[in-house]
FIKE-373662 format. One record per residue (C-alpha): y, z negated, x. Coordinates in nm, 3 decimals. Each point is the difference from the previous one (the first is absolute). Layout:
N
Y / Z / X
...
! end
This chain:
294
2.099 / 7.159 / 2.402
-0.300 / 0.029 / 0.223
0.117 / 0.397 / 0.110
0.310 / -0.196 / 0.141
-0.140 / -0.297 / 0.129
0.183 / -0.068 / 0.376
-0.265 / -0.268 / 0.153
0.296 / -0.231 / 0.177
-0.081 / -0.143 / 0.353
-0.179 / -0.310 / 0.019
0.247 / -0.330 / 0.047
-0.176 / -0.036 / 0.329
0.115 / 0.304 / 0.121
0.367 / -0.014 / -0.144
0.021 / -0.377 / 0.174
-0.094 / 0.122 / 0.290
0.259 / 0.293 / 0.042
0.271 / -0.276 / -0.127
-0.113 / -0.248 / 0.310
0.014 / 0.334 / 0.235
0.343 / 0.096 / -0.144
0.119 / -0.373 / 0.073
-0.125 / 0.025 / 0.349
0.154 / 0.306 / 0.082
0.339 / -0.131 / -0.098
-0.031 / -0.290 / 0.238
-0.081 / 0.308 / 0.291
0.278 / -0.017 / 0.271
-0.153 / 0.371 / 0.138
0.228 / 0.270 / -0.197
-0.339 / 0.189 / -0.075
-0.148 / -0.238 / -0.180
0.260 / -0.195 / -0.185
0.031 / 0.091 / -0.379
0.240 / -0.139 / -0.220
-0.218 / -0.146 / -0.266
0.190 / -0.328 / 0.010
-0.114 / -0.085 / -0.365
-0.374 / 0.039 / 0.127
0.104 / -0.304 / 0.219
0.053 / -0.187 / -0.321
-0.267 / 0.072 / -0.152
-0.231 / -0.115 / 0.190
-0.194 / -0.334 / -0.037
0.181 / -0.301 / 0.144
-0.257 / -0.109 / 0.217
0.012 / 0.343 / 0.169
0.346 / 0.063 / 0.010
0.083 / -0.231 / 0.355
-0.332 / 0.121 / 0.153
0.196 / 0.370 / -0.004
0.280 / -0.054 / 0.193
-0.210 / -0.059 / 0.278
-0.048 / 0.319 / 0.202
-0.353 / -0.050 / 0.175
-0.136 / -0.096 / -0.369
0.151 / 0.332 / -0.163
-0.137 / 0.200 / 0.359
-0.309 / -0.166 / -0.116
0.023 / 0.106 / -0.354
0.050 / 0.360 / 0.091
-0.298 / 0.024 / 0.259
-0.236 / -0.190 / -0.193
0.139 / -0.093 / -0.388
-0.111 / 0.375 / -0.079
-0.208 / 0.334 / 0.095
0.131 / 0.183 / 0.321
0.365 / 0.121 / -0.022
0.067 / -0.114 / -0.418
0.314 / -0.180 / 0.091
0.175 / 0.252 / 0.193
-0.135 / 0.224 / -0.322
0.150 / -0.215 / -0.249
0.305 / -0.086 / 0.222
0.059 / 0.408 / 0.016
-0.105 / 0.034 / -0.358
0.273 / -0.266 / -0.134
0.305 / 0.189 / 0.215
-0.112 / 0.320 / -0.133
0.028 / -0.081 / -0.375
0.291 / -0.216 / 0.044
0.178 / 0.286 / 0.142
-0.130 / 0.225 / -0.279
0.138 / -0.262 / -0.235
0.378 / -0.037 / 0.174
-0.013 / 0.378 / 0.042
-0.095 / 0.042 / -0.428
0.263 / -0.277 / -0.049
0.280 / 0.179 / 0.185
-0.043 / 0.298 / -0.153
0.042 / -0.122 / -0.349
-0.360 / 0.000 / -0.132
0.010 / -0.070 / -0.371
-0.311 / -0.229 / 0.031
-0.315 / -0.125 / 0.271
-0.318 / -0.104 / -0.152
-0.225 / -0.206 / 0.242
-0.353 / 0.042 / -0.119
-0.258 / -0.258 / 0.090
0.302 / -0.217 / 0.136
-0.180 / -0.300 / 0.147
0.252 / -0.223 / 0.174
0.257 / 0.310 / 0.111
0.328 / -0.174 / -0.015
0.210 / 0.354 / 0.041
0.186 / -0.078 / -0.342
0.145 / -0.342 / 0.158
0.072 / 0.158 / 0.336
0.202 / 0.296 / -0.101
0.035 / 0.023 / -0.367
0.339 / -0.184 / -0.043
0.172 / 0.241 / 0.229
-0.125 / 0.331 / -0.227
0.084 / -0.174 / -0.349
-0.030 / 0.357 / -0.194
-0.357 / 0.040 / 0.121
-0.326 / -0.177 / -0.242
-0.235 / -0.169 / 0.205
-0.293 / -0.033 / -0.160
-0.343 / -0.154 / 0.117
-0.309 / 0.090 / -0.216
-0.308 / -0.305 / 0.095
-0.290 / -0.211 / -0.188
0.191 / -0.279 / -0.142
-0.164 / -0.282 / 0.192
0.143 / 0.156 / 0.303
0.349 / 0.059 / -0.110
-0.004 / -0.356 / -0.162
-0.091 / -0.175 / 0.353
0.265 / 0.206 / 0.198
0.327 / -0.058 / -0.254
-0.150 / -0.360 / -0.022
0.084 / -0.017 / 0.350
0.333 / 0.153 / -0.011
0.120 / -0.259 / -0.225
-0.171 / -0.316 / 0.194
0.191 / 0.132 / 0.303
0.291 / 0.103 / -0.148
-0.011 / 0.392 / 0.030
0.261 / 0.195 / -0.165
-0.144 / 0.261 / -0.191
0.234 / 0.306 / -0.059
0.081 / 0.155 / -0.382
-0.103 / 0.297 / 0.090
-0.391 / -0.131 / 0.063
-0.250 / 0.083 / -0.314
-0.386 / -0.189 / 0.023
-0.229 / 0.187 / -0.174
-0.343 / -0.176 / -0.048
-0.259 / 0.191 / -0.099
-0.363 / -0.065 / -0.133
-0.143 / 0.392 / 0.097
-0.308 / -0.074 / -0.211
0.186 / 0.019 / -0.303
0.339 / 0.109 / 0.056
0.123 / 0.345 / 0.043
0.201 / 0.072 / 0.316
0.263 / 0.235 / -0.131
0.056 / -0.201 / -0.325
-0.010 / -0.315 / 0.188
0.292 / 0.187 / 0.265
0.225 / 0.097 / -0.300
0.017 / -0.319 / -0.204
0.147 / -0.124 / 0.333
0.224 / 0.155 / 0.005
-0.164 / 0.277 / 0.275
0.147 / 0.376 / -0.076
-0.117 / 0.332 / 0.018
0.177 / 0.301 / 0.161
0.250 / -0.269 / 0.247
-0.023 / 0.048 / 0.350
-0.227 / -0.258 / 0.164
-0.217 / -0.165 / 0.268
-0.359 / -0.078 / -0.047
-0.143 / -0.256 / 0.237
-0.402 / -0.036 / 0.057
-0.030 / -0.241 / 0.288
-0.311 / -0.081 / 0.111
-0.132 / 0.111 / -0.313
-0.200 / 0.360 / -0.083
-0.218 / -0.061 / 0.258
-0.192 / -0.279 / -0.236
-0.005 / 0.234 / -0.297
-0.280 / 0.271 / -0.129
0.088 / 0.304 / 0.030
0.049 / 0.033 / -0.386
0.273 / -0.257 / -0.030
0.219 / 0.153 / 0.352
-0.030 / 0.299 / -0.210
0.154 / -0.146 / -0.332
0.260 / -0.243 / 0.146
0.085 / 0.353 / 0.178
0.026 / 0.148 / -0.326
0.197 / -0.285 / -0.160
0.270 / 0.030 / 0.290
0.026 / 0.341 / -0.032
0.042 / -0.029 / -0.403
0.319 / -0.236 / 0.113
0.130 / 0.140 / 0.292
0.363 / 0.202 / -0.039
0.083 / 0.246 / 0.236
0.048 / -0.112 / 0.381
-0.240 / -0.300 / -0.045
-0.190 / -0.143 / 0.333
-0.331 / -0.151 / 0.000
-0.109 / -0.233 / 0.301
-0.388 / -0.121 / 0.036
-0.183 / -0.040 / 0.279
-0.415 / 0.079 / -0.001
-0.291 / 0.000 / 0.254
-0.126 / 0.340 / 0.129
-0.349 / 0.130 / -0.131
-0.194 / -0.072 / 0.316
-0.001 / -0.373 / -0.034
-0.121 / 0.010 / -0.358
-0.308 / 0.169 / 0.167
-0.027 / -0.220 / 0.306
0.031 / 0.269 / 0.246
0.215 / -0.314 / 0.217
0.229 / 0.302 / 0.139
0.359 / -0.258 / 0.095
0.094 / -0.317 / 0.124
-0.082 / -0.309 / -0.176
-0.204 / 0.225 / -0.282
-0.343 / -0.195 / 0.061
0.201 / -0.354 / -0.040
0.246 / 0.095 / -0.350
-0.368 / 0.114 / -0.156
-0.140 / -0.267 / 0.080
0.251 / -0.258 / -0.153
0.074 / 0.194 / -0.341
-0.339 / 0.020 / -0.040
-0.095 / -0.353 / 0.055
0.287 / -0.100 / -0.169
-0.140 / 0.196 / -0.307
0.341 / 0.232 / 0.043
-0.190 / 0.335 / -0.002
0.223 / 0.256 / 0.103
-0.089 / 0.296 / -0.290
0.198 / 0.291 / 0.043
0.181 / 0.196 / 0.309
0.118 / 0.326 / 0.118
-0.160 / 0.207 / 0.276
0.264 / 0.106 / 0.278
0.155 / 0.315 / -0.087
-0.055 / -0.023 / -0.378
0.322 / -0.232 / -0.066
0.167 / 0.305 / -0.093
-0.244 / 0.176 / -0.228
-0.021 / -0.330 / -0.186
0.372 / -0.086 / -0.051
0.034 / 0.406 / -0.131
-0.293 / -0.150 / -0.250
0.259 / -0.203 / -0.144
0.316 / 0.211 / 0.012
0.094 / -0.173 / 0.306
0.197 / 0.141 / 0.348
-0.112 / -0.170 / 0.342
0.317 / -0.150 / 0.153
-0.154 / -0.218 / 0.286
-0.398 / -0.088 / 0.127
0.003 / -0.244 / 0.255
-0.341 / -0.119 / 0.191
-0.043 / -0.284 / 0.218
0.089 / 0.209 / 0.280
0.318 / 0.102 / -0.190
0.092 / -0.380 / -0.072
-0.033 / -0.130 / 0.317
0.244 / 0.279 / 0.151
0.242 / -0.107 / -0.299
-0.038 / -0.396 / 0.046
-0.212 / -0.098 / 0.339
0.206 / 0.281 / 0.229
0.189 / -0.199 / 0.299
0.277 / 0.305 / 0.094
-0.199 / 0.047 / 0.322
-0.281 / 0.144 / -0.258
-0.247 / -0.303 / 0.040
-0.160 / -0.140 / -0.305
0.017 / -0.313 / -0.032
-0.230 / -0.060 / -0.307
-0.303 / 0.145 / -0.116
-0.021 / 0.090 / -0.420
-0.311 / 0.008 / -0.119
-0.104 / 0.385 / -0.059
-0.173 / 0.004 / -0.326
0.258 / 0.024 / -0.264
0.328 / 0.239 / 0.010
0.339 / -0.038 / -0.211
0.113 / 0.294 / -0.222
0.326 / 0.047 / -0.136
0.029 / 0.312 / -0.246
0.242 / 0.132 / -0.223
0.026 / 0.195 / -0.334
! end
């Protein structure tokens, strides 16, 4: 259905935060060490040896990608993972990951929350290539994990939800990582619409965007002029974003509460503060991370 079309992130892009993810869990510094150890996996052979060495990955983060990405991504991946633990501790009847790319969350910390659904929602090709690799490496994948390919050209996203097995009215966690920014405005508004058609009572949503400004160049933070650069010559136009101070007044759009905005300023306090109050990693300062609530 073309009114509910989600345009998925590029493979290139969804490689690229895997390699970061695998990087960061090879970190020794506390603040940037994630504990994506399937990313490490996942990653090409060839690679794999080449990130265990720490001036390659210091390399990596300085010059692999626009000003301050990693330490985004790095922040980014501890945010949602603690969004995901918290959801799974409290007994959430389901998670849907939209747009799931190569997020491992499922395999990390679905067997301990065996009453909670985990379901990812991708393009088949993508979803194909990532359980392909769980089996060549031997992943265990837990029974509480649902893949639910999609072609959004001529399938429609809440029938395609419910013959999975997907319910309305259950409380749950919707997951857009790295993911609304690439829409039109049109489709943010329907898969907004479709998660609001689905979502019980006490449902979170998590989704991170880029602030207005950079869509119109105005080059206001740090690293801005570099992350245009590469989505655009990477033919990853960045489509739709939210002005500061109108994160609110959207989410009320969509029946939605604000729960927790955090900036780049905000996430490097959070993840790059050394207790002496010294930051000891710049994020890059055009997108933010939203966590809201019905």
């Amino acid at each position: 259905m073309s009114e509910l079309r989600i345009e998925i992130t590029t493979s290139r892009t969804a490689e690229w935060t895997c390699v970061s993810r695998a990087a960061s869990y090879l970190e020794r510094d506390s603040h940037y060490e994630s504990g994506d150890y399937v990313a490490l996996e996942l990653v090409p052979g060839l690679l794999k040896p080449f990130l265990y060495i720490g001036l390659v990955r210091r390399l990596f983060a300085r010059f692999g990608a626009p000003r301050g990405i990693y330490e985004y991504v790095i922040a980014r991946t501890k945010l949602i993972d603690a969004a995901f633990q918290e959801a799974l501790a409290e007994g959430f009847d389901q998670v849907l990951i939209m747009g799931a790319g190569f997020d491992s969350r499922a395999l990390r910390f679905g067997a301990d929350a065996p009453g909670t659904h985990i379901f990812e929602l991708d393009v088949p090709i993508t979803q194909q290539a990532k359980i392909g690799q769980y089996a060549k490496r031997g992943l265990s994948i837990p029974p509480n994990f649902t893949c639910i390919p999609i072609d959004f050209d001529k399938e429609s996203l809440p029938e395609k939800l419910m013959a999975s097995g997907f319910r309305r009215g259950l409380r749950s966690l919707f997951i857009m990582e790295g993911l609304v920014m690439y829409l039109q405005p049109e489709s943010v508004d329907a898969t907004f619409g479709v998660i609001q058609e689905f979502a019980g009572p006490g449902s979170r949503v998590v989704f991170d965007t880029v602030h207005g400004s950079v869509l119109r160049r105005e080059n206001r933070y740090y690293g801005e002029r570099d992350i245009v650069k590469s989505v655009t010559g990477a033919d990853e136009q960045w489509h739709f974003a939210i002005d500061e101070g109108e994160v609110e007044e959207f989410l009320a759009v969509h029946g939605l509460r604000l729960v927790d905005l955090k900036d780049a300023a905000a996430l490097e306090h959070a993840y790059f503060r050394e207790p002496d109050g010294q930051i000891v990693g710049r994020v890059n300062g055009t997108h933010c991370l939203v966590t809201a609530e019905y």
